[in-house]
Backbone of each chain as nested JSON, in Angstrom:
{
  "chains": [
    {"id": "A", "residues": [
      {"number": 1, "name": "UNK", "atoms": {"N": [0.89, -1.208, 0.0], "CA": [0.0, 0.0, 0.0], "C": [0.915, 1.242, 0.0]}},
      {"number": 2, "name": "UNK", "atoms": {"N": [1.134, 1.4, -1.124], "CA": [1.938, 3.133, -1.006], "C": [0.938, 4.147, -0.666]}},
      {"number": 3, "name": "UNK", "atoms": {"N": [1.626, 5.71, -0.626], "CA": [1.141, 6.531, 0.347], "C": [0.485, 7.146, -0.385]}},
      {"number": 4, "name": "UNK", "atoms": {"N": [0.58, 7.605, -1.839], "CA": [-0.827, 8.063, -2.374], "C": [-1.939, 7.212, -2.463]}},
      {"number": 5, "name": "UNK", "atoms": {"N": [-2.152, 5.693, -2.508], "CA": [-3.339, 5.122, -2.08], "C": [-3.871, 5.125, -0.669]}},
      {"number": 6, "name": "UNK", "atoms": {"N": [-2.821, 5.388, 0.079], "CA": [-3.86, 5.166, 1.28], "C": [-4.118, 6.64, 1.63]}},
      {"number": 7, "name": "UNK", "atoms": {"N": [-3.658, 7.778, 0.874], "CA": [-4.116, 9.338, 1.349], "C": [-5.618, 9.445, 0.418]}},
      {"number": 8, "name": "UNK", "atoms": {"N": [-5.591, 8.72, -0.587], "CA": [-6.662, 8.996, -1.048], "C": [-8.276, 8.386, -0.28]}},
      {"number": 9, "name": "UNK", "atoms": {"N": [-7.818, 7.336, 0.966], "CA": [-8.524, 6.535, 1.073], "C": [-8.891, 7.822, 2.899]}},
      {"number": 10, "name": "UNK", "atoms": {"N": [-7.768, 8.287, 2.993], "CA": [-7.946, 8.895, 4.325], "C": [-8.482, 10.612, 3.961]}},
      {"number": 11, "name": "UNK", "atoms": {"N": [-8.333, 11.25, 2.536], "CA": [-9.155, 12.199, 2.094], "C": [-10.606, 12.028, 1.661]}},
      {"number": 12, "name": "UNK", "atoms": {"N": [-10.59, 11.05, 1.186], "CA": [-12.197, 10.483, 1.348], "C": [-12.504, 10.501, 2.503]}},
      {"number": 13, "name": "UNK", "atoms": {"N": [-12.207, 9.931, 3.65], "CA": [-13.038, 9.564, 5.08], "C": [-13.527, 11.198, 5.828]}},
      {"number": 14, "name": "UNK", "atoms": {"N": [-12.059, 11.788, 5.205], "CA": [-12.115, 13.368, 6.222], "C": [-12.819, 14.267, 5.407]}},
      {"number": 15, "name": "UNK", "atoms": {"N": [-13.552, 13.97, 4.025], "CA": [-14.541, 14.748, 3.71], "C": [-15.438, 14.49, 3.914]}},
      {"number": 16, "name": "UNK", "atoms": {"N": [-15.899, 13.181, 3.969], "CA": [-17.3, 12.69, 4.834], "C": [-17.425, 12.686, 5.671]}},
      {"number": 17, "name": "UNK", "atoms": {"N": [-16.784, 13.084, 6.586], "CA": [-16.693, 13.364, 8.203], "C": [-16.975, 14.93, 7.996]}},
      {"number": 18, "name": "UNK", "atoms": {"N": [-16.305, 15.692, 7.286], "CA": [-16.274, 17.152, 7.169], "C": [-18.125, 17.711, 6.784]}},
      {"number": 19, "name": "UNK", "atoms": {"N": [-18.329, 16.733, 5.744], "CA": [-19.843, 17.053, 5.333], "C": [-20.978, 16.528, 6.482]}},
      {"number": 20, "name": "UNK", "atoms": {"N": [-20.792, 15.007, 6.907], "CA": [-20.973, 14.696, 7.997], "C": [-21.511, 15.627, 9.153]}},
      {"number": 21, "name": "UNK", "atoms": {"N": [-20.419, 15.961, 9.784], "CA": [-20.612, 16.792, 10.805], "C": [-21.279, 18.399, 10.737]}},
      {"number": 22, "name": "UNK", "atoms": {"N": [-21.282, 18.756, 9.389], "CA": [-21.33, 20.134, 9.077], "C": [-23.257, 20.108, 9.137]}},
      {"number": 23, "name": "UNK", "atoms": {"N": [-24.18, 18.641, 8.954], "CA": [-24.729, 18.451, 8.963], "C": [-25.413, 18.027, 10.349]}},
      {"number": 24, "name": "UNK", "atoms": {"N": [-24.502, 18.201, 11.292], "CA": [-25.252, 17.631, 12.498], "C": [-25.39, 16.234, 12.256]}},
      {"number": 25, "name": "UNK", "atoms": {"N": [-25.427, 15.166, 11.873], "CA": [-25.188, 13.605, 12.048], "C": [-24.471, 13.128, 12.699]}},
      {"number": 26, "name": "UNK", "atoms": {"N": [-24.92, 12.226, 13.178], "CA": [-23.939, 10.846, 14.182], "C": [-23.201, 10.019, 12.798]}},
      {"number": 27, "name": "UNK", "atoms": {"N": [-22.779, 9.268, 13.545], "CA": [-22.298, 8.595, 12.658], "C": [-23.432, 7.338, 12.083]}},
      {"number": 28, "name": "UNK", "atoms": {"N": [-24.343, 7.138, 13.339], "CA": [-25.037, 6.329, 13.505], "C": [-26.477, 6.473, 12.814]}},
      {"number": 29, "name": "UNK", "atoms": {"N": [-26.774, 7.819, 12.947], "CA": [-27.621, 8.722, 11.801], "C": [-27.525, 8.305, 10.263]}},
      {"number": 30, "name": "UNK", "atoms": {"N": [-25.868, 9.03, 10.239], "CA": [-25.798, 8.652, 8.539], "C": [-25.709, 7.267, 8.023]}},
      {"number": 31, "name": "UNK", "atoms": {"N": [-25.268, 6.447, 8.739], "CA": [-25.015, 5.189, 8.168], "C": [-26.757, 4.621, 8.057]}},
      {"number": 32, "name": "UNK", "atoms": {"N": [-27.467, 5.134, 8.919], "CA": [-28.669, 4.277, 8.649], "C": [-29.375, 5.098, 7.666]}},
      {"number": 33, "name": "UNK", "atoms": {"N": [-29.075, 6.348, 7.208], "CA": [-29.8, 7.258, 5.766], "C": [-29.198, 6.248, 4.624]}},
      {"number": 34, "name": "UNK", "atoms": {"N": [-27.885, 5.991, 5.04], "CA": [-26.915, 5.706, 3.644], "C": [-27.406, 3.797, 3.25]}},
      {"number": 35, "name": "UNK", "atoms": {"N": [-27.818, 3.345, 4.846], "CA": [-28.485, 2.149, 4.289], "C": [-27.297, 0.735, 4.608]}},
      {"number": 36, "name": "UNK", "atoms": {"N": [-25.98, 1.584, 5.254], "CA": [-24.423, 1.339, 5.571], "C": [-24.732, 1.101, 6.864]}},
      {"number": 37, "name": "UNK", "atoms": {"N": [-23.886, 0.501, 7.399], "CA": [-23.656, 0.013, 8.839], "C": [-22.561, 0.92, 9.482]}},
      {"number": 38, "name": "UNK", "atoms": {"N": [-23.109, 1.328, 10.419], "CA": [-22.003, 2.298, 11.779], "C": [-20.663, 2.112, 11.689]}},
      {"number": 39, "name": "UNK", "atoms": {"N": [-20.427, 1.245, 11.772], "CA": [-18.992, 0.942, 12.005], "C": [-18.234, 0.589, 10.877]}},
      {"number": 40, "name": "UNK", "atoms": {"N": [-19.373, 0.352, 9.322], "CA": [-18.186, 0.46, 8.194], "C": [-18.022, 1.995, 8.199]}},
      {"number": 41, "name": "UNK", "atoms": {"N": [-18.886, 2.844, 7.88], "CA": [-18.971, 4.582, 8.194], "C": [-17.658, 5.031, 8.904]}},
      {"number": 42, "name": "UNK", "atoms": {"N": [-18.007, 4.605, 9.963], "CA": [-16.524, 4.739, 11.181], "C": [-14.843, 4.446, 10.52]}},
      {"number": 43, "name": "UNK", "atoms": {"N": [-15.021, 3.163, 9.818], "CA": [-13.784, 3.127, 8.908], "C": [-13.743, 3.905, 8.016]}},
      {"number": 44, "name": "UNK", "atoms": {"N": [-14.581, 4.387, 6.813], "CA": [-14.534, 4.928, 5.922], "C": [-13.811, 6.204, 6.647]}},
      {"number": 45, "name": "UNK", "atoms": {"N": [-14.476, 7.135, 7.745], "CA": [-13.902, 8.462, 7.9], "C": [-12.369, 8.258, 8.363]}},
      {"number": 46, "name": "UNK", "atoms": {"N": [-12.044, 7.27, 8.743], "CA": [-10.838, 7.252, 9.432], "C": [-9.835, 6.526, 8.301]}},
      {"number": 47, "name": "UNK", "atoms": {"N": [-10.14, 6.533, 7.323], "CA": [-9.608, 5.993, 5.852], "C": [-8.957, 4.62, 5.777]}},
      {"number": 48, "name": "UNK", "atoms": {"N": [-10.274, 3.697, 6.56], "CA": [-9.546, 2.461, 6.714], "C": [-10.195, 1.477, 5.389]}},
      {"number": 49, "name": "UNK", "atoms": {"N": [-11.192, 1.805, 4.228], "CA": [-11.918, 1.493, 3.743], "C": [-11.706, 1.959, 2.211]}},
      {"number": 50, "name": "UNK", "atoms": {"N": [-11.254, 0.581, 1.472], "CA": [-11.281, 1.15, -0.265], "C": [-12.939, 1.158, -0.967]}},
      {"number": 51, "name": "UNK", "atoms": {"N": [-13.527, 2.197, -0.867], "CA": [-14.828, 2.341, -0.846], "C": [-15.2, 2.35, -2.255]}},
      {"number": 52, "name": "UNK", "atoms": {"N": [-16.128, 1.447, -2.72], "CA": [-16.636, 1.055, -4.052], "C": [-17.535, 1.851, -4.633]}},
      {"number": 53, "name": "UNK", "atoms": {"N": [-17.453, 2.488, -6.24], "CA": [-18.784, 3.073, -6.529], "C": [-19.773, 3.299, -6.094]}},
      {"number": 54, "name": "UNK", "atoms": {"N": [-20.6, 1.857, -5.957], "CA": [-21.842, 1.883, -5.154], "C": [-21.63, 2.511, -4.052]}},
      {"number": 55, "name": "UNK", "atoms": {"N": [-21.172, 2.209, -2.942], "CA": [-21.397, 3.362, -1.741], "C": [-20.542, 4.35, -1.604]}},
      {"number": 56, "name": "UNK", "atoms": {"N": [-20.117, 5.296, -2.567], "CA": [-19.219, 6.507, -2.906], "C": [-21.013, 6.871, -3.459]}},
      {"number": 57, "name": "UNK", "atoms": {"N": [-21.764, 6.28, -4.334], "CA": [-22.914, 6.836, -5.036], "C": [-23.959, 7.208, -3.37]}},
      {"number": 58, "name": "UNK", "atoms": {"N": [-24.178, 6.151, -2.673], "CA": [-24.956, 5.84, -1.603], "C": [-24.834, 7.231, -0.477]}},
      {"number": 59, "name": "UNK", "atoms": {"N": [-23.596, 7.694, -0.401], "CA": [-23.123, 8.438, 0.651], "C": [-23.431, 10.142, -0.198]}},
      {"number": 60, "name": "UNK", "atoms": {"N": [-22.907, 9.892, -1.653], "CA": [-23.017, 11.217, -2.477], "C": [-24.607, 11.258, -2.151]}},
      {"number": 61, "name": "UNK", "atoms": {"N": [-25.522, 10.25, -2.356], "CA": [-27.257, 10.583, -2.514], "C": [-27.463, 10.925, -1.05]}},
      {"number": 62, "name": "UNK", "atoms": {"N": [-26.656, 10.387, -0.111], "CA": [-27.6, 10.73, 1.283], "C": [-27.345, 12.247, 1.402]}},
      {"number": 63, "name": "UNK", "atoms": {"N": [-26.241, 12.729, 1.018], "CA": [-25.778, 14.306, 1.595], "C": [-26.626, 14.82, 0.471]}},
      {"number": 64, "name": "UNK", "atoms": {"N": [-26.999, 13.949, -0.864], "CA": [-28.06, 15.161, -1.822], "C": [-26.965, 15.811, -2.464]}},
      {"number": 65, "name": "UNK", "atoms": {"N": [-25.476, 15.181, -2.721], "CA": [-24.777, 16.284, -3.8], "C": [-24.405, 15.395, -4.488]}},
      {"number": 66, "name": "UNK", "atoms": {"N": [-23.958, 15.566, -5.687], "CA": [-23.065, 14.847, -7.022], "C": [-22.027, 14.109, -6.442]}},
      {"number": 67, "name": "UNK", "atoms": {"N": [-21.307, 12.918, -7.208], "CA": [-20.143, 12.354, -6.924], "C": [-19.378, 13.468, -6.699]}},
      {"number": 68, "name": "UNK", "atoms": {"N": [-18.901, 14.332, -7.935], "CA": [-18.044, 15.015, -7.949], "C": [-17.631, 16.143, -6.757]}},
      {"number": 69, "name": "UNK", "atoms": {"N": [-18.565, 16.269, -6.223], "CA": [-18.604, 17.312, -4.751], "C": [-18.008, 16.619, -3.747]}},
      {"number": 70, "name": "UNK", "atoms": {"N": [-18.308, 15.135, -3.785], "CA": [-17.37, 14.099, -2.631], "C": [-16.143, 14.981, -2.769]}},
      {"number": 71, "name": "UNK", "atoms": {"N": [-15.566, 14.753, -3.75], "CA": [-13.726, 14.782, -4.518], "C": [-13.808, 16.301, -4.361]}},
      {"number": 72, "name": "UNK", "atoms": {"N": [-14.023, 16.617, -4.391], "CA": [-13.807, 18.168, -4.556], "C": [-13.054, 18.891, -2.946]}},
      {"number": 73, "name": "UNK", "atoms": {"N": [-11.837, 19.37, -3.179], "CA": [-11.073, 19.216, -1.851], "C": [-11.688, 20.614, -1.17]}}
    ]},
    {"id": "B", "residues": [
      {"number": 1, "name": "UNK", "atoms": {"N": [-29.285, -5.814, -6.815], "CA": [-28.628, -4.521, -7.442], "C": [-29.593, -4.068, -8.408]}},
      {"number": 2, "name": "UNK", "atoms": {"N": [-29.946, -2.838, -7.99], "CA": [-30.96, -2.132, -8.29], "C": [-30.386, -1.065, -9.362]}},
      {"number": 3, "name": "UNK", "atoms": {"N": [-31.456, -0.337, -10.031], "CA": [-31.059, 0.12, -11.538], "C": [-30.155, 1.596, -11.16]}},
      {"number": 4, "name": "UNK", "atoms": {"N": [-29.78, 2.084, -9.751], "CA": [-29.546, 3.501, -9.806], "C": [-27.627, 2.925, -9.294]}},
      {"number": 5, "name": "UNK", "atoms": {"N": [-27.221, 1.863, -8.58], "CA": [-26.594, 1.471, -9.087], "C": [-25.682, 0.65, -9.843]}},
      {"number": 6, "name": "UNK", "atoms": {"N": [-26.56, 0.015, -10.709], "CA": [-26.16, -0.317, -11.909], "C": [-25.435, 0.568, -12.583]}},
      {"number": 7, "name": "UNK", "atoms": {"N": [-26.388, 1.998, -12.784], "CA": [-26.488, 3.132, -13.545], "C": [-24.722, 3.627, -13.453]}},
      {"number": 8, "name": "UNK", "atoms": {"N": [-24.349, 3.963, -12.17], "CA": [-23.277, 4.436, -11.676], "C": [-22.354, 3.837, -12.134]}},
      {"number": 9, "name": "UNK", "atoms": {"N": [-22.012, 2.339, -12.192], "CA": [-21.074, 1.921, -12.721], "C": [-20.959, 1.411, -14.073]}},
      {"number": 10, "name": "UNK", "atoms": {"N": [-22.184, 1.785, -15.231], "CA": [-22.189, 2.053, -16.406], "C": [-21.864, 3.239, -17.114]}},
      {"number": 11, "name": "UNK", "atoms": {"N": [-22.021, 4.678, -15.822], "CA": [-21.906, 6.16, -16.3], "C": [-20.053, 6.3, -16.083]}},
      {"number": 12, "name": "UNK", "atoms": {"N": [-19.793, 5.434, -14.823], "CA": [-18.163, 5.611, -15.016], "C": [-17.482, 5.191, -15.652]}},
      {"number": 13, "name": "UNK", "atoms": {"N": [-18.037, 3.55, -16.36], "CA": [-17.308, 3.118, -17.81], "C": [-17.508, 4.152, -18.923]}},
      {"number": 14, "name": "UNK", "atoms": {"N": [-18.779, 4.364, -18.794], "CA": [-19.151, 5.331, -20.132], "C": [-18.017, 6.666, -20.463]}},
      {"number": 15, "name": "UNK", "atoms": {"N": [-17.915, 7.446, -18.863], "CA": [-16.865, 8.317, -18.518], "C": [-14.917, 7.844, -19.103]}},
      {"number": 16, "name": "UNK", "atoms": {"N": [-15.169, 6.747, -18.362], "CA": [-13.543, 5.933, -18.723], "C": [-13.336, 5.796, -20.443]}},
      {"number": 17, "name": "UNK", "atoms": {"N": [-14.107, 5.232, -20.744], "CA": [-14.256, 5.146, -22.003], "C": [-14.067, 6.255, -22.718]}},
      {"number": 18, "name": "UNK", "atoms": {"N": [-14.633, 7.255, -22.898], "CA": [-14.509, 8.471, -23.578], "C": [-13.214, 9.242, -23.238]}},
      {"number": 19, "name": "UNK", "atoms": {"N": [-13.087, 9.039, -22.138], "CA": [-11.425, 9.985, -22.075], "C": [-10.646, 8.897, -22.301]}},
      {"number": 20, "name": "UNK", "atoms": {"N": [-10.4, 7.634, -22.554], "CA": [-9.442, 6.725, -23.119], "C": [-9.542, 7.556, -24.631]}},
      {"number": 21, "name": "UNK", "atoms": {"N": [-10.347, 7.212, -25.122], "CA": [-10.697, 7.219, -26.515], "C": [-10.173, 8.46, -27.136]}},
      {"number": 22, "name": "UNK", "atoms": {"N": [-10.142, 10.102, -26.567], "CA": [-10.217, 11.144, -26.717], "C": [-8.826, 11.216, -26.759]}},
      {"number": 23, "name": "UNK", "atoms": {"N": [-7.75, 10.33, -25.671], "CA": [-6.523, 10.854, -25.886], "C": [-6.066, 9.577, -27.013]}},
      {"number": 24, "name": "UNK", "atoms": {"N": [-6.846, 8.732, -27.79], "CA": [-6.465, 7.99, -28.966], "C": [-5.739, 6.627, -28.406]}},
      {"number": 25, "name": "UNK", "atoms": {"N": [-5.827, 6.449, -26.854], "CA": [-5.445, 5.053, -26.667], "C": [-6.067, 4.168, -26.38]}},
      {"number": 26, "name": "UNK", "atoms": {"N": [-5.16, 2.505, -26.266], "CA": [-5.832, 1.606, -26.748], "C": [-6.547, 1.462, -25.299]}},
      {"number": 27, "name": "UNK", "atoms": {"N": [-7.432, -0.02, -25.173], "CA": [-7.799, -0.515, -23.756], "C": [-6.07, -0.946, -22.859]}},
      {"number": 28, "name": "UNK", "atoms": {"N": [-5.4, -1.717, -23.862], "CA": [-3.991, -2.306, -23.487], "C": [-3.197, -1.202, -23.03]}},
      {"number": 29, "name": "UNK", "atoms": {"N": [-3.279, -0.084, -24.01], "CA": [-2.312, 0.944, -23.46], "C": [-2.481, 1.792, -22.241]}},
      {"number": 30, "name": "UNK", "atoms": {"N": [-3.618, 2.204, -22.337], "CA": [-4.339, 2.585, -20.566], "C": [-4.175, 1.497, -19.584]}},
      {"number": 31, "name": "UNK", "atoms": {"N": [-4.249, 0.665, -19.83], "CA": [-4.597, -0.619, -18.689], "C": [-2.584, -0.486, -18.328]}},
      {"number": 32, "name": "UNK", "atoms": {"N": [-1.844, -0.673, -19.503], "CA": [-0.595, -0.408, -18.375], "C": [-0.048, 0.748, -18.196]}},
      {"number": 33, "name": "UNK", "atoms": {"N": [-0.656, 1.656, -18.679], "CA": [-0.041, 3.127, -18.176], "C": [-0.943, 2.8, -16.135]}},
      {"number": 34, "name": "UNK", "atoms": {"N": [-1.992, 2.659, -16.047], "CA": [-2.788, 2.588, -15.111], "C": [-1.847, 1.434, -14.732]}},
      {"number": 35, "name": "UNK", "atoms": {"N": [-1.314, 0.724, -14.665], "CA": [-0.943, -0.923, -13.586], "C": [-1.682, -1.677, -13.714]}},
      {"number": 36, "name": "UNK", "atoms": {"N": [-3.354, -0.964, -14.585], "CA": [-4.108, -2.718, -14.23], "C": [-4.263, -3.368, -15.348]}},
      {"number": 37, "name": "UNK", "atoms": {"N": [-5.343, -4.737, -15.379], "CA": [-5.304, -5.357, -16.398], "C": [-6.03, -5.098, -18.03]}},
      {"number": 38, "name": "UNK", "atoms": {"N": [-5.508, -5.151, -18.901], "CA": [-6.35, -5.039, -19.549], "C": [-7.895, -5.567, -19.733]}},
      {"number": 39, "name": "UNK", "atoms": {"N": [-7.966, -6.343, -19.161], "CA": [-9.562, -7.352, -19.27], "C": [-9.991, -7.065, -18.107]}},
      {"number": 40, "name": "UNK", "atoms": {"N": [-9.803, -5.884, -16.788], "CA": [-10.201, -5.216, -15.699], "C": [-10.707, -3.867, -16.705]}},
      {"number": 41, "name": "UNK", "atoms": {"N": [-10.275, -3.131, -17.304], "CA": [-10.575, -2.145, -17.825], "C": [-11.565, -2.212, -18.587]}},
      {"number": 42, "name": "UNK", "atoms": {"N": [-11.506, -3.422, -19.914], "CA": [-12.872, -3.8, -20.582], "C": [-14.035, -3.653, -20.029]}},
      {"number": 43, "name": "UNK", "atoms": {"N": [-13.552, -4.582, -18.515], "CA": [-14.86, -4.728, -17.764], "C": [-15.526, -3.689, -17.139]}},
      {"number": 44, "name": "UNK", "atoms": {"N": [-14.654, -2.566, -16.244], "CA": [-14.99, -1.054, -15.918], "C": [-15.823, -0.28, -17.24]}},
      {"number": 45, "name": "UNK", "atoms": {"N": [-15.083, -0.455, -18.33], "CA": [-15.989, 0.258, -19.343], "C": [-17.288, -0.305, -19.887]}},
      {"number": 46, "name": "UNK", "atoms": {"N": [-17.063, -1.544, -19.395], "CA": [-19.159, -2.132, -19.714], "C": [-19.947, -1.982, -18.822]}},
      {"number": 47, "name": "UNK", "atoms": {"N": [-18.997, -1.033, -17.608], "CA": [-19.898, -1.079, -16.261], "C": [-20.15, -2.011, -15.603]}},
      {"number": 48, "name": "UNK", "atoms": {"N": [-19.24, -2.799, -15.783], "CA": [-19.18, -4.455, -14.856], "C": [-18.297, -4.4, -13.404]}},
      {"number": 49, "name": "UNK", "atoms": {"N": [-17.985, -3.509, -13.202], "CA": [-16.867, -3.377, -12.172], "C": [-17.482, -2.185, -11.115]}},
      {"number": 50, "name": "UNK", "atoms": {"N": [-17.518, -2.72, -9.89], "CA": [-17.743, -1.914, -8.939], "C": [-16.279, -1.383, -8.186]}},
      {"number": 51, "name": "UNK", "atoms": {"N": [-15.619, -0.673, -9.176], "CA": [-14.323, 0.109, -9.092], "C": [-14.284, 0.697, -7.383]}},
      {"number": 52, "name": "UNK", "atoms": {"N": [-13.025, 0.455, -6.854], "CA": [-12.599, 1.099, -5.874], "C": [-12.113, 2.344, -5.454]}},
      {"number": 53, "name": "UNK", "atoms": {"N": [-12.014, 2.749, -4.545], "CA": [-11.491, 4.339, -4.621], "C": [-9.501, 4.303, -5.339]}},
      {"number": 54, "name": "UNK", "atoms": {"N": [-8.84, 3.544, -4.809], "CA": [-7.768, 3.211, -5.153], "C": [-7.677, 3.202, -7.025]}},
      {"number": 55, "name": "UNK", "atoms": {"N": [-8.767, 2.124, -7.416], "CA": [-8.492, 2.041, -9.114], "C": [-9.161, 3.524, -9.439]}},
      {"number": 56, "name": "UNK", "atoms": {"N": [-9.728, 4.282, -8.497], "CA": [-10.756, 5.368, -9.066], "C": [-9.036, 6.194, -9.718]}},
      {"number": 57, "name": "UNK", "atoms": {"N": [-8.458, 6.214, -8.755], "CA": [-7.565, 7.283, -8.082], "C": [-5.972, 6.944, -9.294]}},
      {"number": 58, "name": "UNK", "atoms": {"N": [-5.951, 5.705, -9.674], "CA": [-5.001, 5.208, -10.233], "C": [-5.722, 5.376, -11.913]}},
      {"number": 59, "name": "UNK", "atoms": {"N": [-6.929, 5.53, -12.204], "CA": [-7.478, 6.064, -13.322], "C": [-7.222, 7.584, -13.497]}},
      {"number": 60, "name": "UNK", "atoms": {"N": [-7.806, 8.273, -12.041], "CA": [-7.639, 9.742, -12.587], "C": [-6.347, 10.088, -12.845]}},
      {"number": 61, "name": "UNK", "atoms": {"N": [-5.487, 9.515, -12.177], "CA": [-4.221, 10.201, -12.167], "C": [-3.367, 9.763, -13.372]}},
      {"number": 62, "name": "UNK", "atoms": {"N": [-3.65, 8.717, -14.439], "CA": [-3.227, 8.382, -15.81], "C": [-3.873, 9.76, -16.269]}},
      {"number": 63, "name": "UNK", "atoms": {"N": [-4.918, 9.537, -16.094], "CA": [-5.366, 10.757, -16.968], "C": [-5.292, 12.26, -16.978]}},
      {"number": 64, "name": "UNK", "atoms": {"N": [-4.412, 12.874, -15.675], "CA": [-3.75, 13.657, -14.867], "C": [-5.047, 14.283, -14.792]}},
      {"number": 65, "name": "UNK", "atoms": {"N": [-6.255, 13.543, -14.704], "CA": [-6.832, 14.455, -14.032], "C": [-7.18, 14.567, -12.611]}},
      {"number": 66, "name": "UNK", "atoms": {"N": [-8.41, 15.694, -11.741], "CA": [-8.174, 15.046, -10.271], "C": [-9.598, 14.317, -10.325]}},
      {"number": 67, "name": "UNK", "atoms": {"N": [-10.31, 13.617, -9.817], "CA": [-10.951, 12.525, -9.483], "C": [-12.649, 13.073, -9.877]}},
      {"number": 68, "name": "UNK", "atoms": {"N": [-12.788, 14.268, -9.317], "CA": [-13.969, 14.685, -9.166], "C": [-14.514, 15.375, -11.082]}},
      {"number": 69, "name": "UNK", "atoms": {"N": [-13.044, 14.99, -11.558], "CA": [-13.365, 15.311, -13.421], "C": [-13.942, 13.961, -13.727]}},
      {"number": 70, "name": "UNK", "atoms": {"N": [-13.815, 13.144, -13.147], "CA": [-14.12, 11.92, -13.682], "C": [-15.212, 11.623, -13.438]}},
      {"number": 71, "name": "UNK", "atoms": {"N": [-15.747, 12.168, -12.282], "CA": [-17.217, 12.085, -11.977], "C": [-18.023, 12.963, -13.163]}},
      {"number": 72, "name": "UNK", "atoms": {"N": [-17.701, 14.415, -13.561], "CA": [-18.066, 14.962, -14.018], "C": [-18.915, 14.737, -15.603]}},
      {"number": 73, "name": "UNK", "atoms": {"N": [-20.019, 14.572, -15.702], "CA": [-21.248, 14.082, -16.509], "C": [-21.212, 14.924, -17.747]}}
    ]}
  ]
}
């Protein structure tokens, strides 16, 4: 695992944590909008998680913005 | 697997596809500029592949672009 794969995996987690929180959600909140379980959520923000289309799409629909707004630093 | 995402990982082949094509290379030649396989890439572009953030990230960056172009519709 080199270090641009796993920064990409830990800039993903800290923007969904960033949107996340900006929203007032638990963690426990969003994972049950997103249809995701708590504690994969919990990995994802802490960038322990190579997160697949489908729930990169799942997490973009719960916050209501485009893929592209995920990525957007 | 329901049709919205299906959809997602037919709109990112569709996406992959067109910027392969645009800079005039092959599936073979992307697949090792990218590290992966050629018959992984086929499959991303029929929308058969529920791509990871890692291959997301190892796509955009062949294509020097940043991630959230790739989302871009």
């Amino acid at each position: 695992m080199n270090a641009v794969e796993n920064n990409i995996k830990k800039k993903f987690g800290a923007r969904v944590r960033t949107l996340r929180t900006e929203k007032g959600w638990s963690q426990e909140d969003f994972a049950f909008e997103c249809g995701l379980h708590r504690t994969y959520i919990g990995a994802v923000e802490r960038g322990e998680r190579n997160v697949s289309l489908e729930n990169i799409k799942k997490i973009a629909d719960t916050f209501k913005i485009d893929i592209a707004e995920l990525f957007r630093s």
